[in-house]
N, C-alpha and C positions, 0 to 999 in steps of 0.2 A: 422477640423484641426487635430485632435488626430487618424483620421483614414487615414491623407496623413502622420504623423508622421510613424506611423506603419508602412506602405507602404514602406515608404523609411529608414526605419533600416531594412526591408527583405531586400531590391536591397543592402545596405548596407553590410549584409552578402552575398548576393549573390556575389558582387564582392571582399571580404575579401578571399571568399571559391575560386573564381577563376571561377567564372560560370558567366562569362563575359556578352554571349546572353541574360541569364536570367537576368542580372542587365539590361541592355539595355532594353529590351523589355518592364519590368515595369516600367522603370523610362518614357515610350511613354503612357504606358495605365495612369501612374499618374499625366502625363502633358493635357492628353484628360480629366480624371476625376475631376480635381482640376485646371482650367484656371488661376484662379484667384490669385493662388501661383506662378504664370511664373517665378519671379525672384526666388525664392527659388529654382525654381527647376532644373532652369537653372546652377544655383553655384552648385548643387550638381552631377548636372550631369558631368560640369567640372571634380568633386574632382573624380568621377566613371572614367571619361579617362583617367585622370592623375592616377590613380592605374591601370588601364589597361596597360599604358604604362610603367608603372614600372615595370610589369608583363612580359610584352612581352622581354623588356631588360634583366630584369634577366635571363630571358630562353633562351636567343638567347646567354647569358656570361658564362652561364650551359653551354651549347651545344659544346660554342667555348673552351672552359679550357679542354671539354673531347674530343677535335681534332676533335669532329662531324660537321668540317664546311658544307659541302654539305648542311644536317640537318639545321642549321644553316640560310641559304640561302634559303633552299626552307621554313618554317618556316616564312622568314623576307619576303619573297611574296606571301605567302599566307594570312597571314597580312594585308600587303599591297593592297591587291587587293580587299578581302571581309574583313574589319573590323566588330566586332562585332557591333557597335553602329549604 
């Protein structure tokens, strides 16, 4: 238990810092290591895409306020197409 804790305050930071792959990635290796936590791990991964998507909105509101729509758009398909998770 205290070594899936750990775990997931790193993916924690990882998506606080904005290193999205890297929170995705571990929160798979800690769903394969820890079965037995599924629902835990499943709400936390929710709270990881939900901060992903707060992410991605900010910077596409960045983008559009500095008239970088073009930016903007390819950004919001690139996104779209490969998401991190």
């Amino acid at each position: 238990m205290k070594m899936a804790s750990s775990r997931m305050a790193l993916t924690r930071f990882y998506a606080q810092a904005g290193y999205f792959p890297q929170a995705f990635d571990e929160l798979r290796t800690i769903a394969r290591d820890f079965p037995d936590r599924k629902d835990l791990i499943e709400a936390f991964q929710q709270e990881v895409s939900n901060e992903f998507g707060r992410h991605v909105l900010q910077h596409l509101a960045r983008q559009q306020q500095a008239g970088q729509h073009r930016l903007a758009e390819s950004f919001a398909t690139d996104v779209l197409l490969q998401p991190p998770g």
